[in-house]
C-alpha positions in Angstrom: 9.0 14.2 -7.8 6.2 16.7 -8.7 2.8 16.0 -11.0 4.7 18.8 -13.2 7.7 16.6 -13.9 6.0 13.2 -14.4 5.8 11.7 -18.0 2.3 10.6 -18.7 2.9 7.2 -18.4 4.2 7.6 -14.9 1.0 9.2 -14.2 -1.5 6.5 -15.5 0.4 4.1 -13.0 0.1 7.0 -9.8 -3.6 7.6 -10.9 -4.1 3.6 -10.9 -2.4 3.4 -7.8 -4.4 6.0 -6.2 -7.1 3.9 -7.4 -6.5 0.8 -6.2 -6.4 2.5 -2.2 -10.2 4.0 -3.0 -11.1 -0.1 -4.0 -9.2 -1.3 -1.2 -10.9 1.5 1.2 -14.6 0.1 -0.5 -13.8 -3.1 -0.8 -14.1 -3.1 -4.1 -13.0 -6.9 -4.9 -14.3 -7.3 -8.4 -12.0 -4.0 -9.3 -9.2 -5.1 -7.3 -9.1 -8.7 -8.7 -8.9 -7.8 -12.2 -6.0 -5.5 -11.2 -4.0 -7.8 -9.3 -1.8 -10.2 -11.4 -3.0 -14.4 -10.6 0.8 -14.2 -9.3 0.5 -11.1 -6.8 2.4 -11.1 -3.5 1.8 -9.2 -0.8 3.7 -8.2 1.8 2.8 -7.0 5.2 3.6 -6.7 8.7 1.8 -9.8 9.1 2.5 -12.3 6.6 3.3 -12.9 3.0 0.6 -14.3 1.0 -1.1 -14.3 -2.3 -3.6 -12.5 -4.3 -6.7 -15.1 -3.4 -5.6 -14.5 0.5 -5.4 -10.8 0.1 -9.3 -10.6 -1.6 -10.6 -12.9 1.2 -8.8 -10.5 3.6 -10.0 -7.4 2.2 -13.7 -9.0 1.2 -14.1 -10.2 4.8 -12.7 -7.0 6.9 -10.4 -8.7 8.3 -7.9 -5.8 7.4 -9.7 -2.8 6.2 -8.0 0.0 4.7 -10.1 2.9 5.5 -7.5 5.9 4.4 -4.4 6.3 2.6 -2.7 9.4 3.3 -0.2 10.1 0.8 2.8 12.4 1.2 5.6 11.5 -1.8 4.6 9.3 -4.3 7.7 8.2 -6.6 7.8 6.3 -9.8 10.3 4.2 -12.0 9.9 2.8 -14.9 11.7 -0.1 -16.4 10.2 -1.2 -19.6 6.9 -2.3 -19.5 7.4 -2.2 -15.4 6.7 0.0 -13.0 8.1 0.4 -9.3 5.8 3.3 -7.1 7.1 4.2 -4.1 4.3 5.5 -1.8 4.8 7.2 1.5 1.8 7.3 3.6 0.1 7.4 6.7 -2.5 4.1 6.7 -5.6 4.0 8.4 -6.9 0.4 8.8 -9.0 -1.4 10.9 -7.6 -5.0 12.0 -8.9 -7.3 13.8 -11.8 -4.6 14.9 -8.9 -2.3 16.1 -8.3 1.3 14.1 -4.6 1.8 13.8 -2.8 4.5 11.9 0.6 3.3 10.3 3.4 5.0 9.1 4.7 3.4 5.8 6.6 3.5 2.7 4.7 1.3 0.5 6.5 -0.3 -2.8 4.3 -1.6 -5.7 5.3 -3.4 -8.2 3.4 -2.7 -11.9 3.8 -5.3 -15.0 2.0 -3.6 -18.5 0.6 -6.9 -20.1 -1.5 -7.2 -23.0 -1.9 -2.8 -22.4 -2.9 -2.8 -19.0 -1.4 -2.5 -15.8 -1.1 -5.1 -13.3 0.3 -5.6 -9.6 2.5 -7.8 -9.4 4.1 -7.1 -6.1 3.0 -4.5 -3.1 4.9 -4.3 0.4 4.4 -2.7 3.1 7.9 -1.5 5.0 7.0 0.2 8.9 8.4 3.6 8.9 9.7 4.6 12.3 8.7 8.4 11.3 5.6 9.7 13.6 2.2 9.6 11.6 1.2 12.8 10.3 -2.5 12.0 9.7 -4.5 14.2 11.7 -1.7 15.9 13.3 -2.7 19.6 12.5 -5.4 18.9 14.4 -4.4 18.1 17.7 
């Protein structure tokens, strides 16, 4: 789906989206807290855990997510919900290691009280190569 052919409400939730990654990249708590629903799961290769988990996580380094490189982002809406399907090369550092990922991330966006909230995001492993940085080598 191209910019061209997304309502504008599909774009507030790509635009937030696209936000949230820039917060998660600087650890941007505060931002991210008030984003994420008190009821958030989050799904990774990892471990499932909650939103208090995944702000320690983020807050302490233990996973940081330098770069989001987005290829195909895809949006559904159902009522006041929103699915975004994201796929992306991810650049984190975990446990003091850099690693570049191949995923197709799903987030899951409930519209309460006129603002967006995640609800659920989940990372799936792609078995696609990464692209980042592959015109350059």
């Amino acid at each position: 789906m191209t910019a061209a052919t997304h309502t504008p409400m599909q774009q507030q939730v790509i635009d937030l989206s696209k936000a949230k990654w820039d917060w998660m990249a600087d650890k941007k708590v505060d931002s991210l807290a008030t984003l994420f629903d008190d009821r958030a799961m989050f799904t990774h290769m990892g471990g499932t855990w909650g939103k208090d988990q995944e702000l320690a996580t983020i807050k302490s380094g233990g996973i940081w997510y330098k770069k989001a490189s987005l290829y195909a982002v895809d949006v559904r809406m159902f009522g006041d919900t929103a699915i975004v399907l994201e796929d992306m090369d991810l650049e984190a550092v975990v446990g003091g290691n850099t690693v570049t990922n191949a995923f197709m991330v799903t987030e899951v966006y409930t519209k309460q009280t006129g603002k967006w909230r995640l609800a659920q995001l989940t990372f799936s492993h792609l078995r696609r190569p990464v692209r980042a940085g592959a015109s350059s080598k």
